[in-house]
N, C-alpha and C positions, 0 to 999 in steps of 0.2 A: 494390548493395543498401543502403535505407537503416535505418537505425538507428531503433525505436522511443522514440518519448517518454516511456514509462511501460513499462516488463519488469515484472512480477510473476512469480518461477520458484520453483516446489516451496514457493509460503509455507504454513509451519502455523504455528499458534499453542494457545498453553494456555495456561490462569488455571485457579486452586485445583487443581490434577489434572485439570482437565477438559481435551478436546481442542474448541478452538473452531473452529477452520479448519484444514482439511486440503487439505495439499498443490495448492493453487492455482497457477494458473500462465495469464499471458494478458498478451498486451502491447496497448498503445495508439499508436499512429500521429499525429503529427504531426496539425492540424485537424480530429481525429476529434472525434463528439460520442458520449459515453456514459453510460450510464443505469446506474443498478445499483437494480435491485429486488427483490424477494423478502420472505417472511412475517417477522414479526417475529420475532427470537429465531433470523434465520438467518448472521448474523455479518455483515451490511453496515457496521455501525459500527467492529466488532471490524478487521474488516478497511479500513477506511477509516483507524483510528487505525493500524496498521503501516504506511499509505502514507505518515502524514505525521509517521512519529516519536513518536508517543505511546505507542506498544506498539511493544518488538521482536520481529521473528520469532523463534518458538522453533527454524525450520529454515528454508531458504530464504530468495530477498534479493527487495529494490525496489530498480529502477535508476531514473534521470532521464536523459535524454542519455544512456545506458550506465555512469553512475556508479553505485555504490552508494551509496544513501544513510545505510548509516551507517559511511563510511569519510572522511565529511568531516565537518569544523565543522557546529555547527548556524546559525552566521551564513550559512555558504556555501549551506546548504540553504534555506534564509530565501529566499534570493536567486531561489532556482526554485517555490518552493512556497506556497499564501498557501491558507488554510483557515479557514472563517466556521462557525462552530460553531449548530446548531440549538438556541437556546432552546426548553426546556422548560413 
């Protein structure tokens, strides 16, 4: 069996009290291509910024290779992850 590129398990997250993502969970495959859409205000960023370390989960992890990413260096995360930010 191979190991996915990308685990998302049981992620939630909250800002001010609020609950912004609940308990997500979905992995990504090696050469897969994936889309993420949905209405505004339905946490695609929210949950984009916990993949790449700018928000931690308030429960639940993201793997890369099966690592957790926040059980290593942010140099070593560097090394797997590269994200271009949408001007406004």
């Amino acid at each position: 069996m191979s190991q996915s590129l990308v685990s998302i398990e049981g992620l939630s997250w909250h800002c001010d009290g609020r609950q912004i993502l609940d308990n997500i969970s979905f992995q990504i495959e090696e050469g897969a291509f994936v889309g993420l859409i949905g209405p505004t205000g339905a946490g695609k960023s929210s949950l984009m910024r916990c993949c790449y370390r700018m928000n931690r989960p308030s429960t639940g992890s993201v793997s890369i290779h099966g690592r957790d990413i926040w059980q290593h260096s942010l140099k070593d995360n560097a090394r797997q992850v590269a994200v271009i930010l949408q001007e406004h």
